[in-house]
C-alpha positions as CSV (number, residue, x, y, z in Angstrom):
1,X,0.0,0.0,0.0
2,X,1.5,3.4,-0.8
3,X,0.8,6.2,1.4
4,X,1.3,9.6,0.9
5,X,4.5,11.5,2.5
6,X,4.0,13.0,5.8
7,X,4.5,16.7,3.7
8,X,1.7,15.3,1.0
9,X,-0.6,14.6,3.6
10,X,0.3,17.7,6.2
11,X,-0.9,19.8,3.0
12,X,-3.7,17.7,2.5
13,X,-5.2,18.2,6.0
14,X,-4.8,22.1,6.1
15,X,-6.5,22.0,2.9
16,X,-9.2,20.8,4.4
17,X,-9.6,23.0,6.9
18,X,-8.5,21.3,9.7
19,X,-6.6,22.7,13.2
20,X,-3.3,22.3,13.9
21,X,-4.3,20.4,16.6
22,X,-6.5,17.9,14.8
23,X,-3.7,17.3,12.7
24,X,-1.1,16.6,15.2
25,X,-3.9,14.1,16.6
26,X,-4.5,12.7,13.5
27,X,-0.9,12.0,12.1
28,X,0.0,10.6,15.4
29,X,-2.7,8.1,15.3
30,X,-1.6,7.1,11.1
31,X,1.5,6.9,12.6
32,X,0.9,4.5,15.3
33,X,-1.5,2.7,12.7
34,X,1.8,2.1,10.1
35,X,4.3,0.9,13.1
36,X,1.2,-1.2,14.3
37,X,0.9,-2.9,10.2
38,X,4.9,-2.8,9.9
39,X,5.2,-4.9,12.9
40,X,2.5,-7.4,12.1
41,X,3.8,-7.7,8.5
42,X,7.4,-8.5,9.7
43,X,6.7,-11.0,12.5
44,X,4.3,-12.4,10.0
45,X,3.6,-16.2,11.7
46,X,3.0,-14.4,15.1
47,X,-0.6,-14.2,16.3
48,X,0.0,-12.0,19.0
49,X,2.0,-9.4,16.2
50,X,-1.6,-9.9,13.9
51,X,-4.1,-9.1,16.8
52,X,-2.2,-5.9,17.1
53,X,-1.6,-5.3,13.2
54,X,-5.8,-6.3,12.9
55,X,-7.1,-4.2,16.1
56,X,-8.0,-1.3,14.3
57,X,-10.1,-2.8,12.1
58,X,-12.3,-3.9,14.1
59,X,-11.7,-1.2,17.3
60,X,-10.6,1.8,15.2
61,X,-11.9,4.6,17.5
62,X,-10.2,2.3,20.7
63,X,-6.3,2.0,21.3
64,X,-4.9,-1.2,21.8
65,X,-3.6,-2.0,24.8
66,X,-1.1,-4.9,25.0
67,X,-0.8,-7.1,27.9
68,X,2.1,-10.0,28.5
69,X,-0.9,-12.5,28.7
70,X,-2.3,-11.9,25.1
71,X,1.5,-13.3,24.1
72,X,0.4,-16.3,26.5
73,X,-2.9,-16.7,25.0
74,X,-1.3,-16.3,21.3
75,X,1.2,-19.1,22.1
76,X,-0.9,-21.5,23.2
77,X,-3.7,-21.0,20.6
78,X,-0.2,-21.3,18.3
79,X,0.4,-24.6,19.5
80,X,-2.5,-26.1,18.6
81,X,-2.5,-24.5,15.1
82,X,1.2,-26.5,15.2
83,X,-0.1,-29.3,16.4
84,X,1.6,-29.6,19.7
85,X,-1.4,-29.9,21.9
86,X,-5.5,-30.0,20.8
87,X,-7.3,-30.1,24.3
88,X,-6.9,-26.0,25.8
89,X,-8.2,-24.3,28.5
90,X,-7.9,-21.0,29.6
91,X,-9.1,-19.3,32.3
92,X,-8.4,-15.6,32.2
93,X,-10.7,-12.7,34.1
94,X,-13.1,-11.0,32.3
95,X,-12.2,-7.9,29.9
96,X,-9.0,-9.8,29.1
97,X,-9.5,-10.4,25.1
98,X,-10.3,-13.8,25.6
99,X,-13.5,-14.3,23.2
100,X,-11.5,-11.5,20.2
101,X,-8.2,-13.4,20.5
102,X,-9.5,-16.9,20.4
103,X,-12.9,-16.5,18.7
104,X,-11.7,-14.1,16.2
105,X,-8.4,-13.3,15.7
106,X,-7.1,-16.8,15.9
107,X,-9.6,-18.4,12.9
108,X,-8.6,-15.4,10.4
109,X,-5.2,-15.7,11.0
110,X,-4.9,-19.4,10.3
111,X,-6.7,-17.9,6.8
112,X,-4.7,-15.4,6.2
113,X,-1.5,-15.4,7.6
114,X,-0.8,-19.3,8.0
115,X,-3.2,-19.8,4.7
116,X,-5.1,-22.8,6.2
117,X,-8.0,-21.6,5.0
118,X,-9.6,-25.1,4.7
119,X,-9.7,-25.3,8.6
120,X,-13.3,-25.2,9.9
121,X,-14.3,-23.6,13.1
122,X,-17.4,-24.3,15.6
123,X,-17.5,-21.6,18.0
124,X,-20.0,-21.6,20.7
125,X,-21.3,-19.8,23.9
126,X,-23.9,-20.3,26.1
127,X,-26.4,-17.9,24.0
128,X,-26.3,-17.4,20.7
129,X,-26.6,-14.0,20.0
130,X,-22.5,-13.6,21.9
131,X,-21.5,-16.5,19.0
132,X,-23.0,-14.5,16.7
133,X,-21.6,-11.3,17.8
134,X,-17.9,-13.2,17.2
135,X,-18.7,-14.5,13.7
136,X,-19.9,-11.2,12.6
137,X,-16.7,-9.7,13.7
138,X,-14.7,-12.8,12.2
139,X,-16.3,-12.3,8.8
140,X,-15.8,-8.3,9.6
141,X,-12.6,-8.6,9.6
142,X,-11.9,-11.7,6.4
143,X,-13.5,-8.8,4.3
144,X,-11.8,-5.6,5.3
145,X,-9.6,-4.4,2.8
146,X,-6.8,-4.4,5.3
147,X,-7.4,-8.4,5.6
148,X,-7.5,-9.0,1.8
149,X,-4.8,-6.4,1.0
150,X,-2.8,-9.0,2.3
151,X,-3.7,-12.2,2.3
152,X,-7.0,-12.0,-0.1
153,X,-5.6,-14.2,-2.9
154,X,-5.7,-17.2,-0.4
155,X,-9.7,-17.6,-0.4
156,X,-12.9,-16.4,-1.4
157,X,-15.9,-15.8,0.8
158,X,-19.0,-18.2,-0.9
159,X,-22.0,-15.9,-1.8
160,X,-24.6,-18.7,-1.4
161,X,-23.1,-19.2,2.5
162,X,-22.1,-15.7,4.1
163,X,-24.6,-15.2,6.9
164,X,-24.3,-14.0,10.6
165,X,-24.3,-17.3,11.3
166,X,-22.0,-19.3,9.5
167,X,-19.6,-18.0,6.3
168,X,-17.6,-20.3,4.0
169,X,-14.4,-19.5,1.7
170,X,-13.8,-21.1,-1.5
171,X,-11.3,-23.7,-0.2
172,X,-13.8,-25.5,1.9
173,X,-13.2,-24.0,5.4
174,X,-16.2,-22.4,7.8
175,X,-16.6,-20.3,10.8
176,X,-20.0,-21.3,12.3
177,X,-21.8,-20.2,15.4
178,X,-24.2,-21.2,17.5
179,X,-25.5,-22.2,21.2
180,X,-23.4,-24.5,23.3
181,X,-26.1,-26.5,23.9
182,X,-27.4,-27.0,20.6
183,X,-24.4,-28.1,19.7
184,X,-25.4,-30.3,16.7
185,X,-24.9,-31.0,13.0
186,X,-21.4,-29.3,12.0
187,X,-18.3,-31.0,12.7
188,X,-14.8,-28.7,12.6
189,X,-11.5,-29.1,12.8
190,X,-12.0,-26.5,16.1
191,X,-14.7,-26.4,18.5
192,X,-14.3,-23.2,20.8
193,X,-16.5,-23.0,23.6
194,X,-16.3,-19.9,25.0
195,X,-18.2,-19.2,28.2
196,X,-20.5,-22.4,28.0
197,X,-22.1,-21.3,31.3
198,X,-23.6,-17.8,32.5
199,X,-23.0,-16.6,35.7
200,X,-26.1,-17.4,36.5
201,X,-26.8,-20.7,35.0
202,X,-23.6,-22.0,36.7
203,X,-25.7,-21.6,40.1
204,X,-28.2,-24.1,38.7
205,X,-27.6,-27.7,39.3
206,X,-29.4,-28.9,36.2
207,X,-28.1,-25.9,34.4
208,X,-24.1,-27.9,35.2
209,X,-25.6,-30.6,34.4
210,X,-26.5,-29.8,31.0
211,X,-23.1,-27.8,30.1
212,X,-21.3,-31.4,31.4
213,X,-23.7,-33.8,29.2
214,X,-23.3,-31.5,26.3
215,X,-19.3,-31.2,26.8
216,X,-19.0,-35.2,27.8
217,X,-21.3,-36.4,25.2
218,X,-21.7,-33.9,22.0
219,X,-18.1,-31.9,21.7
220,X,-16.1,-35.2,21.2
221,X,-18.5,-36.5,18.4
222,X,-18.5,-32.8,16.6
223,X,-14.8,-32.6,15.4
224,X,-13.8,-34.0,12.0
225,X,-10.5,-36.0,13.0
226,X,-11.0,-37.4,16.3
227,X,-7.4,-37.4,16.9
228,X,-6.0,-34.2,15.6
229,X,-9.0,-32.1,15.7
230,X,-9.1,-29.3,18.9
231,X,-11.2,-28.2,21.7
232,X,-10.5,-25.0,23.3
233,X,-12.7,-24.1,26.2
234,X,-11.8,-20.6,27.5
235,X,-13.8,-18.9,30.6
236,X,-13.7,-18.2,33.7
237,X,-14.3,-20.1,36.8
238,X,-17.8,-20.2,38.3
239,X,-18.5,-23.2,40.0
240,X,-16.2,-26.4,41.4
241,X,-18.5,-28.4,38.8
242,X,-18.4,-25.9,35.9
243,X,-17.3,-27.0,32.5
244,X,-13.6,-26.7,33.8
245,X,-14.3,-28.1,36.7
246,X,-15.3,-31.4,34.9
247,X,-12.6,-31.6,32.5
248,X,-10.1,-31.2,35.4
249,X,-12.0,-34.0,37.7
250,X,-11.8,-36.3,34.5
251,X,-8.2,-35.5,33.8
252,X,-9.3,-35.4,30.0
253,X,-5.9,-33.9,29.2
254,X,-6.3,-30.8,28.5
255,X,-3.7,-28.5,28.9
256,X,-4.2,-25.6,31.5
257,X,-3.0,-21.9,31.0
258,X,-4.8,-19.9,34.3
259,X,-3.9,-16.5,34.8
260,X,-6.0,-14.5,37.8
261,X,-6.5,-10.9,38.0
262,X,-4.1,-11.5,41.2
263,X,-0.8,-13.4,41.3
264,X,-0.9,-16.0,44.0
265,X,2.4,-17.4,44.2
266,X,1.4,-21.0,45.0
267,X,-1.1,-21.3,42.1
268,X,1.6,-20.0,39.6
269,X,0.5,-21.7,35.9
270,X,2.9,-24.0,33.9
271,X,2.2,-25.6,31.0
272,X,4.0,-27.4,28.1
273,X,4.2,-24.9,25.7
274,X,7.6,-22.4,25.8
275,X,6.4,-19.3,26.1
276,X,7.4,-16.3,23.9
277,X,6.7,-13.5,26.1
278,X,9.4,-14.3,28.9
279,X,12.6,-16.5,29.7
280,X,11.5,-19.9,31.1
281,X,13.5,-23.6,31.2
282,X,12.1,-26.7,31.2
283,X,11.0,-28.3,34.6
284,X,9.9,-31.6,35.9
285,X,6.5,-31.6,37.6
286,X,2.8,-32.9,38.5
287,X,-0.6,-31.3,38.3
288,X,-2.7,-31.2,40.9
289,X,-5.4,-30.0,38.5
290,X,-8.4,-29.8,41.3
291,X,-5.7,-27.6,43.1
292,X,-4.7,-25.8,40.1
293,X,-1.2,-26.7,41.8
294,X,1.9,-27.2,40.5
295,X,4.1,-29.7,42.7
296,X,7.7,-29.1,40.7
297,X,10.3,-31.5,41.0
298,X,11.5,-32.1,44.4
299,X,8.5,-30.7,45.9
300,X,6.5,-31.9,49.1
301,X,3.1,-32.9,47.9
302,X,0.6,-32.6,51.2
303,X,-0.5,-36.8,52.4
304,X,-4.0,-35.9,51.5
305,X,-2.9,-35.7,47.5
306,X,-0.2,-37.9,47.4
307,X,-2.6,-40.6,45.1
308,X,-4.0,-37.7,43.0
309,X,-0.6,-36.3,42.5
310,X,0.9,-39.7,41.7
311,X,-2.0,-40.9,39.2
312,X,-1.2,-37.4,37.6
313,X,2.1,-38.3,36.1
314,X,5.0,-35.9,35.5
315,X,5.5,-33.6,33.1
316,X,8.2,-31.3,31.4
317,X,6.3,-27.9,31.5
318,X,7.5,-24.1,31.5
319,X,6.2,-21.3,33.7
320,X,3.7,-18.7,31.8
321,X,2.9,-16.3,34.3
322,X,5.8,-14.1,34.3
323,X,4.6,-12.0,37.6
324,X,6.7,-12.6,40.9
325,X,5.3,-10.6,43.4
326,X,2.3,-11.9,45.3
327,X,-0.9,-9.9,44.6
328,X,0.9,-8.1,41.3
329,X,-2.2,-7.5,39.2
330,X,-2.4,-9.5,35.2
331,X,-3.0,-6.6,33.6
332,X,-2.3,-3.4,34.9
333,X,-2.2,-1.1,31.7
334,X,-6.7,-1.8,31.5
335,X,-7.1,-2.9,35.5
336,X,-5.1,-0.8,37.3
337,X,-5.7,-1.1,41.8
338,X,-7.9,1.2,41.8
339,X,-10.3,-0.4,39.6
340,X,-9.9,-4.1,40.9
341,X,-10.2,-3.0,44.7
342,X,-13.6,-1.4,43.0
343,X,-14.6,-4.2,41.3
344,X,-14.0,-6.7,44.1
345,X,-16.5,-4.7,46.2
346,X,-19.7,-5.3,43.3
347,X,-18.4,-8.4,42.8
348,X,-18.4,-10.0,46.5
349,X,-15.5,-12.3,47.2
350,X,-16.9,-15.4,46.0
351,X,-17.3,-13.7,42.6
352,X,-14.3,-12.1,42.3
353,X,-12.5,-15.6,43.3
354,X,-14.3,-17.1,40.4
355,X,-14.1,-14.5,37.3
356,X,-11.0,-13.0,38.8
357,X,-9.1,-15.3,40.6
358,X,-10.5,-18.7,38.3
359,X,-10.9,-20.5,41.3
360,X,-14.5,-21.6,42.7
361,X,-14.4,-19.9,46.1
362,X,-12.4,-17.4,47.9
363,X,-8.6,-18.5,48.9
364,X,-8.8,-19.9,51.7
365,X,-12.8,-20.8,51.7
366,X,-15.9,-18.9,50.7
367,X,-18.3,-19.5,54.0
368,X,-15.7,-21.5,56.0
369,X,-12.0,-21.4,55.5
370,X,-9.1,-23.0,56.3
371,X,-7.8,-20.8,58.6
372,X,-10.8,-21.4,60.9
373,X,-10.1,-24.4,62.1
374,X,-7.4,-25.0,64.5
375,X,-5.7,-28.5,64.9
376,X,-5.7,-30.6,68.0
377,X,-4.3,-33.6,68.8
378,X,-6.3,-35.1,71.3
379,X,-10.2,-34.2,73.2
380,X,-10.6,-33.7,76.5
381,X,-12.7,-36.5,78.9
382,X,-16.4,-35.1,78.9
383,X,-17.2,-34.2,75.9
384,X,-20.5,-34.7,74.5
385,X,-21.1,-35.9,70.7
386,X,-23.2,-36.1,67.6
387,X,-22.4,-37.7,64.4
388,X,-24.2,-36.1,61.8
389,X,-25.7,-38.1,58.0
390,X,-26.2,-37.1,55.0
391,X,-27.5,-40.2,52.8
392,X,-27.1,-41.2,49.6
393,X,-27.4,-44.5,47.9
394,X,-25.1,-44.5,44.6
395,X,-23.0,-46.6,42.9
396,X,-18.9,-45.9,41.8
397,X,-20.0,-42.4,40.0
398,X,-17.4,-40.1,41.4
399,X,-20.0,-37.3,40.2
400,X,-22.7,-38.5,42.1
401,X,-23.7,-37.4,46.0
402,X,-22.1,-39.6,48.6
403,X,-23.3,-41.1,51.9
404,X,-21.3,-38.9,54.2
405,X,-21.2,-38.5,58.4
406,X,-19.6,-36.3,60.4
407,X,-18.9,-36.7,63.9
408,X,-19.0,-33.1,65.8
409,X,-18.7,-32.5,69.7
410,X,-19.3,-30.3,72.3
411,X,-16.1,-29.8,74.7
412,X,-16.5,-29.0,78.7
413,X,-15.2,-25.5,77.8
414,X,-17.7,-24.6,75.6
415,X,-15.6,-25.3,72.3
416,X,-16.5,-27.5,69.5
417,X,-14.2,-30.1,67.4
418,X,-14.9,-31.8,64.2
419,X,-13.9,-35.2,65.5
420,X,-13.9,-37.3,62.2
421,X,-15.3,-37.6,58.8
422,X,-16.6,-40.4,56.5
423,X,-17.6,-39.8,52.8
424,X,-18.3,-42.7,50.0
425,X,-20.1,-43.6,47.4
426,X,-21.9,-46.9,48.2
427,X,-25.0,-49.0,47.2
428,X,-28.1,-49.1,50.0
429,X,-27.0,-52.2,51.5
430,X,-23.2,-50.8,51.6
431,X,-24.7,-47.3,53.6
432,X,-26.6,-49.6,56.1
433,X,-22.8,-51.5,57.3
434,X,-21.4,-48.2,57.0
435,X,-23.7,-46.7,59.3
436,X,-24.1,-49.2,61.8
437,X,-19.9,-50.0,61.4
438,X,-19.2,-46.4,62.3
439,X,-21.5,-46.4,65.5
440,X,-20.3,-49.2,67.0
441,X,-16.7,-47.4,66.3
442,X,-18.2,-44.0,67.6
443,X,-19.3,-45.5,70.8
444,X,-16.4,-47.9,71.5
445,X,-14.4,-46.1,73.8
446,X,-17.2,-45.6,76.3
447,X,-18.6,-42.2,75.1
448,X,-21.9,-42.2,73.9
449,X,-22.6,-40.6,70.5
450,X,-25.8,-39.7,69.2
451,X,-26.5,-40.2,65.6
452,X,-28.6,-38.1,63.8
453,X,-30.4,-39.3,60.5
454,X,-32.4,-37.0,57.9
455,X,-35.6,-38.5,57.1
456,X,-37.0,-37.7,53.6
457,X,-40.9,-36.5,53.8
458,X,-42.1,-38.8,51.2
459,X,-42.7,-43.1,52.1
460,X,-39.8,-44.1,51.0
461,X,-37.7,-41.5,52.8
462,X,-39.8,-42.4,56.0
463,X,-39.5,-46.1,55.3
464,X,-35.8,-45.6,55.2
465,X,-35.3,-43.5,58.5
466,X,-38.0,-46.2,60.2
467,X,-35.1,-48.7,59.1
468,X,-31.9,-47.4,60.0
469,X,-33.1,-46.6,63.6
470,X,-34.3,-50.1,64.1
471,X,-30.9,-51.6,62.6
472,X,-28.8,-48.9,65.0
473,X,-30.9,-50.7,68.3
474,X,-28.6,-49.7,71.1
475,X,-27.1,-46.7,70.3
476,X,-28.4,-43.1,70.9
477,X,-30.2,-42.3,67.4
478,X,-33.0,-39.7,65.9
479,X,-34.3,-39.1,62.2
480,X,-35.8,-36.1,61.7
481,X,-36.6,-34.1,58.6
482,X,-34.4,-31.4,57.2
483,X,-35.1,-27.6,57.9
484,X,-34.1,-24.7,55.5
485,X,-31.8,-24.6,52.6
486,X,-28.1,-26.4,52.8
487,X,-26.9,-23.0,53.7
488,X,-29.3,-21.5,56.1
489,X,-28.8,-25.2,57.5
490,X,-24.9,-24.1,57.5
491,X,-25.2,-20.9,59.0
492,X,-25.1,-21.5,62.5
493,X,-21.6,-23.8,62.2
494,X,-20.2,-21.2,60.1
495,X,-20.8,-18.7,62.4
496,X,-18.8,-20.8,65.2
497,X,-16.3,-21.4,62.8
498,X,-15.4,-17.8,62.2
499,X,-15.7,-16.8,65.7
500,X,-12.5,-19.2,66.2
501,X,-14.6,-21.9,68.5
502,X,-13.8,-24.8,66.2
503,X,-11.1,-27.0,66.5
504,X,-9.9,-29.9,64.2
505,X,-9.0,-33.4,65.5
506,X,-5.9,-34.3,63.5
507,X,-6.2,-37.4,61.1
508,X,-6.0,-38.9,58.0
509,X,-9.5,-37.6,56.8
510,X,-8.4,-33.5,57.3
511,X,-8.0,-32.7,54.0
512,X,-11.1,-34.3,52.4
513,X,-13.1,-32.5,54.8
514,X,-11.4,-29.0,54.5
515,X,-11.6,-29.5,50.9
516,X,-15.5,-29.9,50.4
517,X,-16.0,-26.5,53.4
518,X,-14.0,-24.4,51.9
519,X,-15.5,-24.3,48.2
520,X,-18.7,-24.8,49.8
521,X,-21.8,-23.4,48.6
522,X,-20.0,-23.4,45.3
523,X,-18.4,-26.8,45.6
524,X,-20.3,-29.4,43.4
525,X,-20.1,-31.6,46.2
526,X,-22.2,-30.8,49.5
527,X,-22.5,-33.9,51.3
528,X,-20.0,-33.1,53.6
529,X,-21.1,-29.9,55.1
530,X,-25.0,-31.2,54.9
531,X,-23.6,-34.2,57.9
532,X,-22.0,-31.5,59.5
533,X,-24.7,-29.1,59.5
534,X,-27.0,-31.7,61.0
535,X,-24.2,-33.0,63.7
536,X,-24.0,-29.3,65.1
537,X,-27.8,-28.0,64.8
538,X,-28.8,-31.5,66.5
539,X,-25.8,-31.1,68.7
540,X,-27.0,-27.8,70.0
541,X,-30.5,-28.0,70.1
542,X,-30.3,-30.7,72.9
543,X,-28.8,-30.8,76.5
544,X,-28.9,-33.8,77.2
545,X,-29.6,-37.5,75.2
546,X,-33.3,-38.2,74.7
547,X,-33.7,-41.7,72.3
548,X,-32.5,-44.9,73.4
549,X,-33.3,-48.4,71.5
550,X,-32.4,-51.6,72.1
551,X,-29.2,-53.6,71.2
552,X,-27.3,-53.4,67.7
């Protein structure tokens, strides 16, 4: 393109009758616009060098604003267009670029500049009308002049299919859009799924439900080689049982690059693919994906994720989050202190965790934390106990609700102690031995334990109760019906907790406790803090032991 001298077009302005002023503003910004296409035309291959070469077509009254993690994002999505990896997630705070650079600029650029215009794109949301929005602005930007100046002789946009919806080139490749969970028909060579869950559908059970059936079941069978062909989900965290969530819990390999609004040290993302954007070597290490931890080599990995850890296997990965500093914010240049701090305030901490911090509750717990619970090794003589159920019959599903008890007691000094913890997913005849093992256990050293059951309003939950306190005959036992929702139920314990009136007994079962209360209510698994809701409330409510059957 030949553009007039910077004399040519100085005389050109004034002859137009504009200011000084205006002309200053306006050469600056045809200045920047040239270094901006110079330095996309040289680095040619880069995607992070075309986003900032293509910005102003489709933002040309917005500067561009570069962060380090756009050079993340662009090496990653380059690796799959090189066939390095083809399962991706990322998890990046809102307001970051994530739905331009991966739902737009990446599909044109494998077009244009990479001329893989063959490839064929499924992009998807969890409404429409946003997958629209990005295939407008994909096709936007395939037919500006800027786009075809350049790379224009490698395809032709098909008359008969050029819609809002889906547009074709002449070499057989497609950008489509549509609902994620209508999901149906196409298959591509990509599938981006870009926010498959609202805000607030991920507080919907059947609404997670859905987004996992559809990701589980549909997204596998809609890519055109099984074994090459790529997924990229890219969001951010609203739930422990959100699309991430599962694909983590499955360990489907997908590769992981998470970058919060706030550096946390301890959570600091690796992943296989050599970053561009800062020096990094090669290190040994595990994932602890339901962590988002990285255990490096020679590191201590806690007992409780030891087997997780193991089944995990290592991996050669590079650090991608080039920030040091604990709290140092992503990207400063658009979300400066002032604006986070702001932000955090609308957002409440369990939102900003989630769509800031891409995990599913605050660090450190949402309505209990860790920090709560102080560890003991031993309870005083005297102190009087519940053990709390929450049933469930199920089979092996490590999705499905468990049959869970927790033992709670009150000390002489007022205090309280989570005394143990049992959680498992077992048949109906399996939650009867557990049951009845684990009272015979509670009441073995010559304290009595009450046991309190939940007893379902319907027959069969009536039938059940009537059953399990005729098998416990002998041991202090009650089934009564639950009161409230699963938090209101919570309340009260939570309270306790935060006042620093809990204490821990030390054993082996610490960490699968702590790690169902602290993402708890957004944790997809509740069973946990539903026994221990019902060991305190009963625990409370009575003075003094008031049901005593029989012999078990």
């Amino acid at each position: 393109m030949n553009l007039p001298t910077s004399k040519e077009h100085f005389r050109f302005c004034r002859s137009s009758g504009l200011s000084l002023q205006a002309i200053r503003a306006e050469r600056q910004t045809r200045e920047a616009n040239r270094r901006i296409e110079e330095e996309a035309d040289a680095a040619g291959v880069s995607l992070s060098a075309y986003i900032r070469g293509a910005w102003h077509v489709l933002e040309p009254g917005r500067a561009y604003r570069h962060g380090w993690h756009i050079d993340a994002i662009s090496d990653h999505l380059g690796a799959v267009t090189n066939d390095q990896i083809n399962r991706l997630i990322i998890n990046v705070p809102p307001g970051t670029m994530k739905s331009l650079a991966v739902g737009v600029f990446w599909p044109t650029w494998e077009w244009g500049p990479l001329n893989k215009p063959h490839l064929r794109t499924l992009a998807t949301s969890y409404k429409e009308s946003l997958a629209k929005r990005d295939n407008i602005k994909a096709r936007r930007l395939v037919q500006s002049d800027w786009f075809r100046d350049r790379w224009g002789q490698n395809f032709n946009l098909m008359p008969d299919q050029n819609s809002t919806l889906k547009f074709e080139n002449d070499k057989s490749g497609f950008r489509a859009a549509m609902a994620f969970k209508s999901l149906t028909g196409e298959r591509g060579d990509r599938v981006i799924i870009d926010d498959p869950l609202s805000v607030d559908q991920a507080k919907s059970d059947a609404e997670r439900l859905n987004a996992q059936e559809t990701f589980l079941e549909a997204v596998p069978n809609r890519l055109s080689d099984p074994e090459m062909s790529a997924i990229v989900l890219v969001m951010q965290r609203l739930h422990e049982g959100d699309t991430t969530g599962v694909a983590l819990a499955k360990n489907l390999g997908y590769e992981h690059l998470m970058l919060p609004m706030e550096f946390e040290l301890d959570r600091c993302c690796y992943t296989v693919v050599k970053p561009s954007h800062m020096k990094a070597e090669p290190v040994e290490g595990r994932y602890d994906a339901l962590k988002q931890v990285w255990y490096l080599e020679g590191s201590k990995v806690p007992d409780g994720r030891k087997e997780y850890v193991e089944k995990a296997g290592p991996k050669t990965v590079y650090r991608q989050d080039r920030r040091t500093a604990e709290g140092e914010l992503l990207f400063e240049e658009r979300f400066p202190r002032t604006v986070v701090e702001r932000d955090k305030v609308s957002l409440g901490s369990v939102g900003h965790a989630g769509q800031n911090q891409q995990r599913p509750a605050p660090r450190g717990g949402g309505l209990f934390k860790r920090s709560y619970f102080k560890l003991i090794k031993a309870i005083p003589a005297g102190t009087r106990f519940v053990r709390g159920w929450d049933l469930a019959a199920t089979d092996d599903n490590p999705d499905a609700a468990r049959t869970a008890g927790v033992k709670i007691g009150q000390m002489p000094d007022g205090r309280f102690v989570i005394a143990h913890c049992v959680a498992e997913h077992a048949s109906p005849a399996r939650v009867r031995t557990l049951i009845g093992n684990t009272a015979n256990l509670d009441d073995a050293n010559g304290e009595r334990c009450r046991v309190s059951l939940p007893k379902d309003p319907g027959q069969a939950g009536k039938d059940q109760a009537q059953q399990l306190v005729a098998m416990l005959a002998g041991h202090v036992v009650s089934a009564t019906p639950e009161s409230g929702d699963k938090v209101t139920r919570a309340e009260p314990l939570a309270a306790q907790c935060e006042a620093g009136n809990v204490d821990i007994l030390e054993g082996a079962w610490n960490d699968m406790f702590l790690d169902e209360v602290e993402v708890f209510p957004a944790g997809k698994l509740k069973d946990i803090v539903d026994a221990a809701s019902r060991a305190f409330n009963d625990l409370v409510g009575r003075a003094a032991p008031k049901l005593q059957i029989g012999s078990y």
